[in-house]
Structures are given as structure tokens and as C-alpha cells.
ZAMARGU-4260 file (C-alpha; in steps of 0.2 Angstrom, whole numbers, plus 5000, padded with zeros to 4 digits):
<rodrens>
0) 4906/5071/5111 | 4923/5076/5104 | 4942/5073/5113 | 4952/5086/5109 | 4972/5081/5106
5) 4984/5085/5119 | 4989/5100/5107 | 5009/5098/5118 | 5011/5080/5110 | 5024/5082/5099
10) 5029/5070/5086 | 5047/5060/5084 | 5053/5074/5074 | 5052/5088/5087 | 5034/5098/5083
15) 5018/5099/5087 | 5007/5085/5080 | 4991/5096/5077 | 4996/5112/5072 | 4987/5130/5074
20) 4978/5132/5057 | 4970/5114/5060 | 4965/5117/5078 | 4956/5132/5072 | 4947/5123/5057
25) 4942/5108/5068 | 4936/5123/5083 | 4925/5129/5069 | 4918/5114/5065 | 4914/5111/5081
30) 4906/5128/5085 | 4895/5124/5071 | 4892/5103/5075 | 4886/5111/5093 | 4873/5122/5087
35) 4866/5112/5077 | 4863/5099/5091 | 4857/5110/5101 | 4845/5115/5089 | 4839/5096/5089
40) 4837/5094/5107 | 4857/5089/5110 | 4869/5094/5114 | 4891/5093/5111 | 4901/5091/5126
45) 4921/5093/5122 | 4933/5085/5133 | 4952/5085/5133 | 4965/5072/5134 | 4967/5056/5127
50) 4951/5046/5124 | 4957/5030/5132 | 4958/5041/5149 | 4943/5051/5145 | 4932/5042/5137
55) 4928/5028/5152 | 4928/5042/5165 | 4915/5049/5155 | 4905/5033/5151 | 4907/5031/5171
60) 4898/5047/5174 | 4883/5043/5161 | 4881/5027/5166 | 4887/5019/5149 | 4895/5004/5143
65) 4899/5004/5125 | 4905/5019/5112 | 4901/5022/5096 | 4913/5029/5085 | 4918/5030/5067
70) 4932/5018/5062 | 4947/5026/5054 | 4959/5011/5046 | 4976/5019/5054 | 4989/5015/5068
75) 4986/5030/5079 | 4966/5029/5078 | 4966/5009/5079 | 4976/5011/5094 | 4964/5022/5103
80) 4951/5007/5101 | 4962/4996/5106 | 4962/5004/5122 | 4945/5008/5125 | 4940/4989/5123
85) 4957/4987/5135 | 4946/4997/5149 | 4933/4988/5148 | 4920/4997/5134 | 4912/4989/5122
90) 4915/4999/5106 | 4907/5000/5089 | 4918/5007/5073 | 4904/5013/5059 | 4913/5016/5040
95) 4907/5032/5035 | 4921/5043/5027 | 4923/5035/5011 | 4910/5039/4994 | 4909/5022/4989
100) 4904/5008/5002 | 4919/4995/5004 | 4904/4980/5001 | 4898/4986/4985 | 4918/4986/4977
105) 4917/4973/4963 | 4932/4964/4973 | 4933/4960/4990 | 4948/4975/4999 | 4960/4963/5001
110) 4960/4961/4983 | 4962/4978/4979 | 4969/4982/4962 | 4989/4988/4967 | 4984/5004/4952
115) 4975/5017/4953 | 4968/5018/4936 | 4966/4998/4936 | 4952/5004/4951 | 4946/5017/4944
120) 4943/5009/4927 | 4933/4993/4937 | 4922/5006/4946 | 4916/5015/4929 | 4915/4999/4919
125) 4903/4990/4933 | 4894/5008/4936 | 4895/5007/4954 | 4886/5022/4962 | 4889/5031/4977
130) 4876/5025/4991 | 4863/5040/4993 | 4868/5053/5006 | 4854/5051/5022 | 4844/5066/5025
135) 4849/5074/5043 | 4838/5070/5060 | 4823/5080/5063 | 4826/5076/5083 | 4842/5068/5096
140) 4837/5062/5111 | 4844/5076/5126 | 4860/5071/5136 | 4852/5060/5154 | 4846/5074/5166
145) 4854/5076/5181 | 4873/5070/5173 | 4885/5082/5181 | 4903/5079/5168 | 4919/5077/5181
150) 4927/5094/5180 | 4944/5085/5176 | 4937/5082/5158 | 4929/5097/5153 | 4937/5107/5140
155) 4949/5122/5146 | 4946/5139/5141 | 4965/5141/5136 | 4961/5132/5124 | 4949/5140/5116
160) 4962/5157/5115 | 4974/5147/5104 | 4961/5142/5092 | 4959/5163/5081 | 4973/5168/5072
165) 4975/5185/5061 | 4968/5181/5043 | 4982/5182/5029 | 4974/5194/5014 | 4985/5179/5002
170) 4978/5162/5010 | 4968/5152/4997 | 4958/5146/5011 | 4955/5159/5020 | 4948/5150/5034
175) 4947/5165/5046 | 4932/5172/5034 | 4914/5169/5036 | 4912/5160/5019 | 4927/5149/5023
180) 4922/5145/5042 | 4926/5126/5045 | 4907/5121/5051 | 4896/5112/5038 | 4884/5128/5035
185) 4899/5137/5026 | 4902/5119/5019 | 4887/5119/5012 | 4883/5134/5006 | 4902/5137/4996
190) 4897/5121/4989 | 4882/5129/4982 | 4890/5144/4979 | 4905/5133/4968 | 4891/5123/4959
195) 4881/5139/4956 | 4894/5148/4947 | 4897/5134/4937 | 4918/5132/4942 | 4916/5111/4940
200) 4917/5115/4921 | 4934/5125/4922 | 4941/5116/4938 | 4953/5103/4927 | 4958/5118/4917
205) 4963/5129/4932 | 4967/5115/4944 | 4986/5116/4945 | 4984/5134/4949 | 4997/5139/4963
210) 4986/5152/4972 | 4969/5160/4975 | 4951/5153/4979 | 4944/5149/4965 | 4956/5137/4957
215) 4952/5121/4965 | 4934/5118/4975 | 4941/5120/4991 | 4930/5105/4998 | 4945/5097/5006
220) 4943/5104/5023 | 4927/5101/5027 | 4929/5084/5019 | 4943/5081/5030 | 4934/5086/5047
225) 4918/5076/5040 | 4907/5093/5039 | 4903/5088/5021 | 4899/5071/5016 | 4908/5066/4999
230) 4892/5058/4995 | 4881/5075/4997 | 4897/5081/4985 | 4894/5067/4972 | 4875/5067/4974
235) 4877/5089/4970 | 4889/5086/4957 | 4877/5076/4949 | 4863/5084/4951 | 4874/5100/4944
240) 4879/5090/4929 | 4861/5083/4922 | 4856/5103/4922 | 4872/5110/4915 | 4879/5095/4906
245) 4894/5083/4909 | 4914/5090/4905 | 4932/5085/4907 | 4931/5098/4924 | 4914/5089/4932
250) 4921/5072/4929 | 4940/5077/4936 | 4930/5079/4952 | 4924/5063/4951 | 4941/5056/4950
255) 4949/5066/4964 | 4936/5059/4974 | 4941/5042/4967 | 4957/5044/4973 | 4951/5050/4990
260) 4943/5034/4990 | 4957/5025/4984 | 4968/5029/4998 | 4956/5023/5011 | 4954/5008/5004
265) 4972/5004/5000 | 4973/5008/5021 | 4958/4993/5023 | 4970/4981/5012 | 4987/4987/5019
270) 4984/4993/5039 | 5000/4998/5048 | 5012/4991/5036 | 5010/5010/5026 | 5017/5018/5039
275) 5034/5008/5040 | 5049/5016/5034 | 5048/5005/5018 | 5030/5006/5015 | 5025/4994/5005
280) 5042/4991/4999 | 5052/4973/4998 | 5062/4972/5013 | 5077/4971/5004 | 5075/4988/4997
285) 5077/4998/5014 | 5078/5015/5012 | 5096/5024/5015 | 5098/5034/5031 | 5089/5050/5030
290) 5095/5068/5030 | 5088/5077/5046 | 5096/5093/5043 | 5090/5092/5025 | 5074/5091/5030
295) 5073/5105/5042 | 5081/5118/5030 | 5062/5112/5021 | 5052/5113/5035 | 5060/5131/5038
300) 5060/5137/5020 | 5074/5139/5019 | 5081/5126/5006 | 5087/5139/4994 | 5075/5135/4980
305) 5064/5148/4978 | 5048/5139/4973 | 5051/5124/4986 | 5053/5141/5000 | 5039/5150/4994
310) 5026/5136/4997 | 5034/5130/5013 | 5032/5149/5019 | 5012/5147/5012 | 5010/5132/5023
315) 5017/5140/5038 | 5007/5156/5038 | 4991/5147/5030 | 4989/5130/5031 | 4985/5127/5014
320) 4996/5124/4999 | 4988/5118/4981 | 4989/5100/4975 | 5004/5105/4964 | 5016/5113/4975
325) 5011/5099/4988 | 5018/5086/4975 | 5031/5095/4970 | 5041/5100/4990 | 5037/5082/4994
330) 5049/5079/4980 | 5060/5090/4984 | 5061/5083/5002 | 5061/5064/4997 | 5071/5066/4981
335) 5084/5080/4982 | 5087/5083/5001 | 5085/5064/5006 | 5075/5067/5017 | 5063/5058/5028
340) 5047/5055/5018 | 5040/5050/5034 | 5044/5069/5043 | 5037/5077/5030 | 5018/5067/5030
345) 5021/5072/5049 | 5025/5089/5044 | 5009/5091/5033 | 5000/5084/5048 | 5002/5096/5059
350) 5000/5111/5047 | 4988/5106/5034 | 4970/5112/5038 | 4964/5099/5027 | 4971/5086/5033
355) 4963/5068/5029 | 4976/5053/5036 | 4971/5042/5021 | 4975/5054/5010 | 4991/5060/5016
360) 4997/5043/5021 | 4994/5039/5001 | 5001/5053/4994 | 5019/5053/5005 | 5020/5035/4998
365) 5015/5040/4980 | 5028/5053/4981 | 5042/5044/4987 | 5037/5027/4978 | 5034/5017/4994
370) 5015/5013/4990 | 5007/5003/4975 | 5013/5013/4960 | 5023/5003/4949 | 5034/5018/4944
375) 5043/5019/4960 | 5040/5038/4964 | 5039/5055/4957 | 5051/5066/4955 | 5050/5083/4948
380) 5059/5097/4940 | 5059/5109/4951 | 5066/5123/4942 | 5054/5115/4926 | 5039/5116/4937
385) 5042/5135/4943 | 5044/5139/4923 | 5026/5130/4920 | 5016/5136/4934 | 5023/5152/4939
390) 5029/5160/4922 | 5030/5176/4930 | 5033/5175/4946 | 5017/5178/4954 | 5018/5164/4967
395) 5037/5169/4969 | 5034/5186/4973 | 5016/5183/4985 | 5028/5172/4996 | 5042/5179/4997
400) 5056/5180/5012 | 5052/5193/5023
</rodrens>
């Protein structure tokens, strides 16, 4: 069963906390997830409110005591938990999102190494594999006859309306086409069809592209919602490179999977402490006071820079922005409005369609140098990066006001 958010919760900073683009993304996966139960003799049942009120009501009306659910290292996740055990349910957490099991790390998490490349460098050198992917159940048990679901929890069609938005001809996921539809067939079929064209052995050539579909692999949002497993990924990839041959592309992916890894991880060692203003931070290094109207001239577009508007209008209308432009406006935010770093992870949250906590938790913290990495932050030239990745004015011109 799945709990929908209360999509009217709004976050400190005065917005929704889920967004349009991810509740239509996360209503496709869910379309998909319930046929293919029902296929298996199951079937999905969609609730809305918070677990903690939903979820004993619901265990009440089937007779159950204890829920099995995956276990997400963060505050808000960990906090739902909390509250189910608080009622009176037992509750089992399973790891499951990450490609390479916590147990088979060549150090226990706590001792996680505080650099990325010191990580990645221990994982290749003690050739620690992926665990192999499980195939899918040929059979589920049906839901107990006769369980009538209290109307108060079912799922409201209002919903449901909020959930399909026009397609924009200039997304670079274009979730509102078939091939881009957020269940895990589509997920699995584009990752046949990217394999099958053979993009793994130009995508660290073409990676920092700014726009279109092909650039990057475009796994991220069905990683994100868990309708692709990043161990079917590696076990693919893999299976791609020993009849096509290893390259710089093929292993980059590899590493950006690494780093997805790494974020989790670095969530297991650090908890609720990466969500402080500070981060990780000495306390004696607080943060000065940030700018609120700086950051809503970002969140609007409306900063005056032309590549830190452009993409900021591409989030808005899309849900999706490239790696690069999503490194370079957090800059902009953290480093030349003083803004919030905080409100922008928020800000991303609520808009991205792929959005993965661990890895936007990590990558706000990179950016602003509240996290592991030694050299305090990134900071980039925004005006430098435009002249590299936009020589032309391509991106400018797609995105621009009006």
C-alpha cells in the first residue's frame, strides 16, 4: 500500500513540499506498480494522510500488527517510524535503495571515509560487487477477503486530477510521453533502448549537456521512485559492456552510481546532523544570516542572471534540470545571493521529478561546503559557465522570459 503526502503541507519557506511534476511522476509509478500486482494476484491500495494516522487505522481494519517498510536514513522518514512504533506497530525497515549492501563496505559506515574519491578508490581496489538483482515474484498472496478499507482512508479522486499536466515540447524528461511514463515498464524498456543504442560510450562526453534527452541516461527518476533497481542498472551496464567493450562513458556511470551510493551512506554515518544549518560544520563556524529575498528572486527567475533564470524557468515548467545547471544555480543561491542553502534543497524537493533525499541532501551540502569535502564548497563562474556550456545561446534562448 502507498500514503500519499498531504500535497497542502507546505515547507518553512512558504511552498508546497511535493510539487506537481513529482506527484505526476510518483502517480505513474503507481499506475504501473498496481497493474502489475494485479497481474500477480495482488493488488495496491492508495491511501492519503499521514502514515502515522493512516497506517494503524488500516492495520486495525486487516487485522495486522507490524509493517514492513523500506528504511530511508532521514529525519522526515525516521520520524514517520517513530510514530508507527509510538502507536503500537511493530515495524520492520529493509535497506534496499542503495547498489552496494552497507555490510559488504570494506569499513564498518561509521567509519566512512569523509572523501568521495577515498571511497570510491577503496571500493575498486577491493573489487566489491554489486549484490545480484532478485528476479520478480511469479505469485503475491491476494489482500484477506471480506476487508472492507474505512472510507476515511481511501484515496480521493481530486487527487488524481492534479496529477496530468500539458507536456512541454522542450522538457528533457518529458515525463508526460509514453517512453518517459514513471512506471518501471517505461523504466525498463529506455533502459534497453539507452543500452541498445549504445549512449553509455558517449555519455561522459555529452554529460554536461544543458538540454535534450539524450545527453545524460535519464535513469534518475525511476531510480528515485524505486521503479528501477540500481542493481538491474549495474547488472545491464555490465552485461552491455562485456558485448560492447568498457570506456571512459560505461565507467562514468559506474561512478555516478557510486556517488548515489555515497550519499546514502554518508546519511547512515551522519543522520539528522546533515540537515542542520551547519551541516557538518564546526559549530564555531555558523553560517551568517541568510538572504530571504535573495533567494526568492532564484526561486522566481528572476535574479537577473540569464543562465541562473533560464534554468530556474526549466525547473518550473519541467521538473528536470541537467547536473550542470543544478550545480551551478545552487551556487548562485548559496554563494552570490547568500541565500539559504537549506531553501534551495527544499526548493528542489518539491519541484524535481527525480528527486532522491540522499542525493539531494548531499549535493546541497557539497555545494555549499557544509558536507565532507575538504574544499569547503563550489563556487562557480556563472557568467564562465554560460560561455562553456552554452556557446551560443541555445539554452538561453529555449528558456527564455516570456
Amino acid at each position: 500500500m502507498y500514503c500519499h503526502a498531504d500535497y497542502e503541507e507546505q515547507t518553512p519557506w512558504g511552498f508546497a513540499r511535493v510539487g506537481v511534476h513529482r506527484r505526476a511522476v510518483v502517480a505513474a509509478a503507481l499506475r504501473d506498480l498496481s497493474r502489475q500486482l494485479g497481474g500477480l494476484g495482488s493488488r495496491l491500495v492508495e491511501c492519503c494522510g499521514p502514515p502515522g494516522q493512516v497506517l494503524p487505522a488500516l492495520a486495525q481494519a486487516v487485522g495486522a500488527s507490524a509493517v514492513f517498510c523500506e528504511d530511508i536514513a532521514a529525519p522526515y522518514e525516521q520520524a514517520e517510524v517513530a510514530e508507527l512504533r509510538s502507536a503500537g506497530l511493530q515495524v520492520q525497515t529493509v535497506w534496499q535503495s542503495s547498489l552496494i549492501d552497507p555490510l559488504a563496505l570494506p569499513w564498518p559506515v561509521q567509519s566512512l571515509p569523509a572523501v568521495f574519491t577515498t571511497f570510491r578508490q577503496a571500493i575498486e581496489q577491493a573489487r566489491i560487487a554489486p549484490s545480484t538483482p532478485l528476479p520478480p515474484p511469479a505469485g503475491l498472496p491476494p489482500w484477506p477477503a471480506g476487508v472492507v478499507i474505512p472510507p476515511g482512508l481511501q484515496r480521493k479522486s481530486a487527487h488524481v486530477a492534479n496529477e496530468t499536466l500539458p507536456a512541454d515540447s522542450r522538457a528533457s524528461f518529458p515525463y508526460g510521453r509514453p517512453e518517459f511514463d514513471g512506471g518501471e515498464t517505461a523504466g525498463l524498456r529506455h533502459l534497453a533502448t539507452y543500452l541498445q543504442r549504445k549512449l553509455p560510450h558517449t555519455y561522459k562526453r555529452t554529460r554536461n549537456a544543458l538540454a535534450g534527452v539524450d545527453f545524460s541516461s535519464k535513469w534518475s527518476p525511476w531510480l528515485a521512485t524505486g521503479a528501477l533497481s540500481p542493481r538491474r542498472v549495474m547488472a545491464e551496464l555490465q552485461q552491455f559492456e562485456q558485448l560492447h567493450g568498457q570506456s571512459d562513458g560505461s565507467y562514468w556511470l559506474w561512478f555516478e552510481l557510486l556517488w548515489r551510493d555515497y550519499f546514502r551512506f554518508l546519511h547512515l554515518q551522519h543522520g539528522a546532523r546533515l540537515y542542520r544549518a551547519r551541516g557538518l560544520a564546526d559549530a564555531r563556524q555558523n553560517p551568517e544570516r541568510p538572504d530571504a529575498q535573495g533567494f526568492e528572486r532564484w526561486r522566481h527567475a528572476s535574479t537577473g542572471e540569464p543562465l541562473v533564470d533560464a534554468a530556474m524557468r526549466e525547473l518550473e515548467a519541467t521538473g528536470y534540470l541537467s547536473n550542470r545547471l543544478r550545480q551551478v544555480v545552487a551556487s548562485y543561491l548559496v554563494h552570490e545571493l547568500k541565500g539559504d542553502w537549506r531553501a534551495g534543497a527544499a526548493w528542489f524537493e518539491s519541484q524535481l521529478v527525480d528527486y532522491d533525499v540522499y542525493s539531494n541532501q548531499g549535493n546541497w551540502l557539497y555545494i555549499a561546503g557544509r558536507g565532507t569535502d575538504p574544499r569547503g564548497g563550489r563556487r562557480f563562474n556563472v557568467r564562465k559557465q554560460a560561455s562553456e556550456y552554452d556557446p551560443d545561446g541555445a539554452y538561453l534562448r529555449l528558456w527564455a522570459a516570456g
